[in-house]
N, C-alpha and C positions, 0 to 999 in steps of 0.2 A: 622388910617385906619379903616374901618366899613365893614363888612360883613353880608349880608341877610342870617340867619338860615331859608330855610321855615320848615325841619322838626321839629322846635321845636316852631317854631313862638315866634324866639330871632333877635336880632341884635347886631353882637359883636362887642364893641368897642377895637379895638387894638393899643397899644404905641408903634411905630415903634421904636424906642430906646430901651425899657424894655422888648418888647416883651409881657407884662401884658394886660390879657385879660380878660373883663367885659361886661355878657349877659344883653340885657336888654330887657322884655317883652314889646310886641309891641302891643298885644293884635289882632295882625291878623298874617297868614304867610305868610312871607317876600317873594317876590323873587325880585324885580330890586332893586337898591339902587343908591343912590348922594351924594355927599358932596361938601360944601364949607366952607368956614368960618365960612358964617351965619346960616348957616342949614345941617341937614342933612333929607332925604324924604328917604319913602320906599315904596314900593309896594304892597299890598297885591292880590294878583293874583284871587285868589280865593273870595275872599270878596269884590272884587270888588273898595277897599277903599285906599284908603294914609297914613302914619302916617307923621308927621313930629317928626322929635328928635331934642330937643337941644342940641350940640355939646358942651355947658360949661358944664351945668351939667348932662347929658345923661342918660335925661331924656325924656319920651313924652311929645310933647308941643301943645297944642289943641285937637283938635277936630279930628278925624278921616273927612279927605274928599273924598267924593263919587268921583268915575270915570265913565268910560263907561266900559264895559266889559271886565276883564282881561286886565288890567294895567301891560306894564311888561316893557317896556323898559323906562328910564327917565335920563332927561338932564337939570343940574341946573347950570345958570346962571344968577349971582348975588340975585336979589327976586322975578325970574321967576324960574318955574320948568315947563318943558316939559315932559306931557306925553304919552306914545302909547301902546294905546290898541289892543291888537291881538285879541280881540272877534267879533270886527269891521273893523278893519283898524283903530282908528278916532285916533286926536290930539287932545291930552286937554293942554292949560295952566293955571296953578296956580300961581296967584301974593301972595307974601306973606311980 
């Protein structure tokens, strides 16, 4: 399970089994978030940018990618991510 901290600009990874819980600095504040197998993506609202996380070792994996304005809602399936900006309306996709 992953959750977007934006007040702290974390994203926690949580072991639905153990209940153990691990921040991990995204380097912007979070608010949408995705996951699949292969990825997991987050938002930065404010910053206008993406992070991707690796989901093996949860960690950031790239590059921070720009969006259009205020990026908040996203939908990931398989090595597409969808995203939608409320500072516009627009839809962005991200292959990855």
């Amino acid at each position: 399970m992953w959750v977007a901290n934006e007040g702290d600009g974390t994203v926690t990874r949580i072991n639905p089994r153990t209940l153990d819980a691990a921040a991990i600095d995204v380097g912007l504040r979070p608010r949408g978030i995705a996951a699949n197998a292969d990825a997991v993506w987050t938002s930065g609202y404010l910053a206008s940018a993406l992070q991707r996380i690796d989901p093996e070792s949860a960690r950031p994996a790239g590059r921070q990618v720009e969006t259009a304005l205020n990026p908040f809602k996203l939908a990931l399936t398989g090595q597409t991510l969808w995203v939608v900006a409320t500072g516009d309306g627009s839809v962005q996709r991200v292959e990855f």
